[in-house]
N, C-alpha and C positions, 0 to 999 in steps of 0.2 A: 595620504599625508595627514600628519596628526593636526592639531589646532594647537597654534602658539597660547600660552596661560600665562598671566602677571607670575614675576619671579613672587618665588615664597618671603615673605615679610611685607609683602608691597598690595595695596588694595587699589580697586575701583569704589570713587565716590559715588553712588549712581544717581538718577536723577530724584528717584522715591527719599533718598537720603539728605540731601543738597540744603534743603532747606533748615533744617537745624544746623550746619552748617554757616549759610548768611546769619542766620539769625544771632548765633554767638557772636560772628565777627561785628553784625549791624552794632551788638550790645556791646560789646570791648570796647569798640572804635569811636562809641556815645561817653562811656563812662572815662575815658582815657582822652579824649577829647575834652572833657567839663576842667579836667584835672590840668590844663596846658601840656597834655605828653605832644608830643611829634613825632608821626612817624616816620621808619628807616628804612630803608629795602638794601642788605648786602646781600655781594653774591654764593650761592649754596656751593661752591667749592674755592677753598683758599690755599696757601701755600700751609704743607703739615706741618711745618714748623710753628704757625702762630700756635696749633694748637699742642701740640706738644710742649711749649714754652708756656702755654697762658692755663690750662687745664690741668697739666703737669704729667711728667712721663710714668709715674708710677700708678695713676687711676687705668683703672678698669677699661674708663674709657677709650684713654691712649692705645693702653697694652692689649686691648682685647678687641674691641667696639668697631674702630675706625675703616673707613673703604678709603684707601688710600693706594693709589697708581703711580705710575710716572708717566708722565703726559707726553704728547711728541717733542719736544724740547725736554726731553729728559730732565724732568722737574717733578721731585714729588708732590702731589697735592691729592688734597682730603675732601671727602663731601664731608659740607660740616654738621656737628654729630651735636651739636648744640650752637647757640645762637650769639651768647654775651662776649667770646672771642673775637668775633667778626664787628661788633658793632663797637667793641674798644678799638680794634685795627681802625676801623673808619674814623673815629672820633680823633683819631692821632692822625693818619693822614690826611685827614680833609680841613686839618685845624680848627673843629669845631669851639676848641676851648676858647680859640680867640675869638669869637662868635657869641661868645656868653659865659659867664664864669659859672654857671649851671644849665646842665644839657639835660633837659626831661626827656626821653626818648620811649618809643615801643617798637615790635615789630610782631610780626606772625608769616610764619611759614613753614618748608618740610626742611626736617634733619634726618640725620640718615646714621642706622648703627648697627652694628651685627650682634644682637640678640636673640635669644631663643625668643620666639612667637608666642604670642597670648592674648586672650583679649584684652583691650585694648593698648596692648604693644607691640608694634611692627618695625620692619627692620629700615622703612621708610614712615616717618610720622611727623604729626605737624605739632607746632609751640608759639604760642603769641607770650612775648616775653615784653617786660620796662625795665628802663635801667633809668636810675638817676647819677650823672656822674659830675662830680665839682661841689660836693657839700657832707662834711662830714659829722653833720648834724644826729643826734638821737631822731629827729621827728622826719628826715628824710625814710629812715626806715622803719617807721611807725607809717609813713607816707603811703609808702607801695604795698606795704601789710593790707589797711585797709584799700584801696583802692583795687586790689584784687582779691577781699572780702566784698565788697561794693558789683564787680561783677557778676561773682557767685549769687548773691541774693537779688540782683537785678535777673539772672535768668530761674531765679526759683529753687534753685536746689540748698538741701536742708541734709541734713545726715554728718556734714562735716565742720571737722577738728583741725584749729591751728594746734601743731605742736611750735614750740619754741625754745630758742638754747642759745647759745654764747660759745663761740668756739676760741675766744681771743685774739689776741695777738698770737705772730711766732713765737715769740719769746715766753708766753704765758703756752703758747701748746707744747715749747719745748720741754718745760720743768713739766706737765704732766705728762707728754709723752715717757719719761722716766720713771715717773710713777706708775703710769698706764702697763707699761712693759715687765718693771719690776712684780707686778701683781700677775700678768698671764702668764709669764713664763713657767712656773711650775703645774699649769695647766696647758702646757701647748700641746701634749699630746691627745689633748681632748677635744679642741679642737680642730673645726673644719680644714679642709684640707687650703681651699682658699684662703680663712685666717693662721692660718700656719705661716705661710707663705707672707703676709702681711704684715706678722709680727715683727719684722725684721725691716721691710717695706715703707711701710703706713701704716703702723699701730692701731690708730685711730678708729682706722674704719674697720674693725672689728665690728667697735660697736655697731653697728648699722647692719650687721649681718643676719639674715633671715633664718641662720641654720638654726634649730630647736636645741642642740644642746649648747651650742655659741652662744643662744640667746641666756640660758640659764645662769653660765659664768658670768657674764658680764653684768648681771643684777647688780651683783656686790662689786663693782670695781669700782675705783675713786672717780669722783665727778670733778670734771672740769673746772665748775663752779668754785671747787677749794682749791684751786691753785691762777684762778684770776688775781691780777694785780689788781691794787684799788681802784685806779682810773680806770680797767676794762669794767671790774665790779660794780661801780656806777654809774657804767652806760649801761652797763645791761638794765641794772635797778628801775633809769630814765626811761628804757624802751616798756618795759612791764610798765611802768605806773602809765604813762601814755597812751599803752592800747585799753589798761582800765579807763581810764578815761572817754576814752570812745565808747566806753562798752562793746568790745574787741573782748570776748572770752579766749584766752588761751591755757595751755598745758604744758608744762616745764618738762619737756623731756631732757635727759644726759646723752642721751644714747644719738640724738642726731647730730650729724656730723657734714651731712651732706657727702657727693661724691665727686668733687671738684677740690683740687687745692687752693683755690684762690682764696679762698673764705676767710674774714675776717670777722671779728665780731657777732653779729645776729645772725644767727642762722635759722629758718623754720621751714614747715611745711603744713601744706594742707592736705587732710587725709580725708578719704570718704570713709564712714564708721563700719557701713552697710554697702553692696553694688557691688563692688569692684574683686573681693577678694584679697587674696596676697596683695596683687601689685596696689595698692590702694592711695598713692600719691596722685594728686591731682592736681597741683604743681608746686614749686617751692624755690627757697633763694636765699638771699642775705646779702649782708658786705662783704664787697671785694678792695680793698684800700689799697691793695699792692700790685692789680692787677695791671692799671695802665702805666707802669716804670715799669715794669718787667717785659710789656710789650714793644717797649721804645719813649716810652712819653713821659711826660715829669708826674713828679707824684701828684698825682687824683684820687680823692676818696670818693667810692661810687659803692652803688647799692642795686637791688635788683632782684626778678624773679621770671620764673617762667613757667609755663603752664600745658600740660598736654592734652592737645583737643581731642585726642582719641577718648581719653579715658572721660572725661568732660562729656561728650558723644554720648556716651554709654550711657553715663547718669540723665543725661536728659530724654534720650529715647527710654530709660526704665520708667522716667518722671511722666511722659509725654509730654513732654514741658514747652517744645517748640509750634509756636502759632503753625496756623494751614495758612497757606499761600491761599486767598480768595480768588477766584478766577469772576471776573463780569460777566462778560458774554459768551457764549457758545454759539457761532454762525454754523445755519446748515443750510446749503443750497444743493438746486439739481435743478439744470440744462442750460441748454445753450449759451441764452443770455444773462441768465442769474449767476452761472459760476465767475466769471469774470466781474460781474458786478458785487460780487458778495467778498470779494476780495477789495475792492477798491472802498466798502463801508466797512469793514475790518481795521483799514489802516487809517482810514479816519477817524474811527471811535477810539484808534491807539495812539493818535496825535493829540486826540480829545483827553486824553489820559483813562480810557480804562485798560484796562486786563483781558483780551480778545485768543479766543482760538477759533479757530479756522478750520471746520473739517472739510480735507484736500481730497477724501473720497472719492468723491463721486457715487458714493451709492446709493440704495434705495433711503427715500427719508427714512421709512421705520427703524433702520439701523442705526442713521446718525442722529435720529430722535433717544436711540438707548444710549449712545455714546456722551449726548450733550448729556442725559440724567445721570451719570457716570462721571462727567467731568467736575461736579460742583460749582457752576457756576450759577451765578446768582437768578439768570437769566436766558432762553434762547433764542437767536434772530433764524428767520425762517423765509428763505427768498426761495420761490420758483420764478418760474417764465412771467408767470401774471402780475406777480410785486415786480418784478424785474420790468417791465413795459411801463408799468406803472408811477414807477420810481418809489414804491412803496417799501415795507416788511414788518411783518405778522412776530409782535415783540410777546413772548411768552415766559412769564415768571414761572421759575421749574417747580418752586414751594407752595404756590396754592395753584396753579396750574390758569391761573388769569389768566386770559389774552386778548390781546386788540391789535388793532392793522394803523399803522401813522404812515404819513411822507418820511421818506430817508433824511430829508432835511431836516425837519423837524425832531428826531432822535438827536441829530447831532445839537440842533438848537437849547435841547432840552437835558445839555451834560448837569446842568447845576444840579436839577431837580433830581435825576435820575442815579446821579450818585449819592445824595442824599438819602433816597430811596433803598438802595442795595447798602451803604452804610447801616443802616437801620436794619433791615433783611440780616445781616452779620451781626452784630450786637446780639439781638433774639437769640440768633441760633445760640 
């Protein structure tokens, strides 16, 4: 009989990998925390209708993407394929608005979408996203720009580019949409088969398209920017002069459009320059103003972004950029009465607050003497029969190979100093 294998798109996190991992989320959950975000946990399958109504049925997403069934109450529902649908459903049924006339929010978790495979894109993937909803402020989305610049340079990575753009109003995408069309159509046969199809569709996202000769035409097609009304024209103006002001470098792209209809106003992205390849977003967002009355609820100006930890993953394992988990002790015991007792000083030095492994062995020490120098830890406890009678153990620094014999008590007596100690040992290294 064969051996079952994760379906294709879907990974194991394993345990070698885990810790770049915490380490993102420790750093998100600091920087978004300084910032008053709070965060939301909905659930990963909803009714398909939010998102067909809130994403809109002619993206990619919709029409292509989505895992959607019918459940035993013959109900269709979606694993959701992005996050910002769900946590507007929540902010209307749970009356959040009444709760505060501005909702800072974040989340992180897995989406799900049926894509061709690459690295770092699965058909199951994870996204730590913010939304602010209830402020139709320029500085709200000057706001979440930086504070997801603020992550990126808290975990170290360098190489990347906000692009930024203005997608308008309706009414400002509708006079360019006519303009936008007027100008491809005598090129439609030159284009991809996908923007073919679009032309008629969603104009728009042409632009965004990766094909090399798509990309060529659309150099010269009108920008958006000449067919903003004045009010959209000097939001946009306010959000540029704002991120100059932070010293926020960005890059005026036309061509981003994002691939969600909800988009209002700002739109940007952050790209990696170098790492990633084609797929080289590493997350992005903007305004959504029209998004929570279209899901049921009064009009809300909201804002927001989201971010994929796969591709993030990548740049930091290229970086090496995620700290090592220090381990304290390494306990190796053999016989009788040491084993039992070597476990009982384990869970004390782990109430004591270190870092303890436990080798469950049972084998010759010289084995579990290769295993503690293997495990990194700062330190290894060493009980046989004779510390064990004793109530002793032979505490051996694995760095300069020190060692001496204390009372068991007196270890635990001695947590201040002895973490002091291995803090120190760390630093050096």
């Amino acid at each position: 009989m064969s051996a079952i294998e994760a379906i294709k798109g879907t990974r194991d996190i394993l345990p070698d990998e885990i810790g770049y991992w915490q380490w993102l989320e420790q750093v998100a959950r600091s920087v978004l925390g300084r910032a008053a975000y709070c965060e939301i946990r909905t659930p990963i399958f909803e009714q398909t209708d939010l998102f067909a109504r809130g994403i809109g049925e002619a993206t990619d997403v919709v029409g292509k993407e989505m895992y959607t069934f019918m459940d035993k109450g013959e109900r269709s529902v979606t694993l959701r394929p992005e996050g910002t649908a769900g946590v507007v459903r929540a902010y209307i049924e749970n009356g959040l608005h009444v709760k505060g006339s501005l909702q800072r929010l974040w989340y992180l978790g897995p989406m799900f979408r049926y894509e061709n495979v690459q690295a770092g894109r699965q058909r199951q993937f994870h996204q730590l996203g913010c939304e602010v909803l209830g402020s139709a402020d320029p500085r709200a989305d000057v706001e979440v720009i930086a504070i997801a610049i603020d992550i990126l340079t808290a975990l170290g990575l360098t190489g990347l580019r906000l692009d930024l753009n203005s997608v308008g109003t309706p009414r400002d995408r509708q006079r360019y949409r006519a303009a936008l069309v007027d100008y491809l159509t005598p090129y439609q046969e030159k284009l991809d088969p996908d923007s073919q199809v679009r032309l008629t569709r969603n104009p728009m996202r042409i632009l965004d398209s990766k094909h090399p000769e798509t990309q060529k035409i659309v150099q010269d097609a009108p920008k958006i920017w000449d067919h903003l009304d004045p009010e959209s024209q000097q939001r946009f103006e306010q959000v540029q002069q704002q991120l100059t002001d932070l010293g926020i470098d960005f890059h005026l792209n036309p061509c981003l459009v994002r691939g969600l209809d909800y988009y209002t106003h700002t739109a940007f992205e952050i790209v990696a320059e170098t790492g990633l390849g084609a797929q080289n977003a590493v997350g992005g967002g903007g305004r959504y103003d029209g998004l929570v009355a279209e899901l049921g609820g009064s009009e809300t100006s909201a804002v927001g972004w989201a971010m994929g930890l796969e591709r993030l993953l990548l740049l930091l394992q290229q970086a090496a950029a995620a700290p090592v988990t220090q381990l304290d002790f390494y306990v190796v015991s053999r016989g009788t009465h040491a084993e039992p007792q070597s476990l009982r000083l384990a869970q004390s030095l782990r109430h004591a607050g270190f870092s303890v492994e436990l080798d469950l062995s049972a084998s010759a020490f010289g084995k579990q003497f290769k295993r503690a120098d293997r495990s990194g830890a700062a330190a290894c406890l060493i009980l046989g029969d004779d510390e064990a009678a004793q109530s002793t153990v032979q505490l051996k620094w694995l760095g300069s190979g020190e060692q001496e014999s204390m009372p068991q008590s007196q270890l635990i007596e001695q947590a201040t100093s002895l973490k002091a100690k291995i803090q120190s040992l760390t630093q050096r290294e």
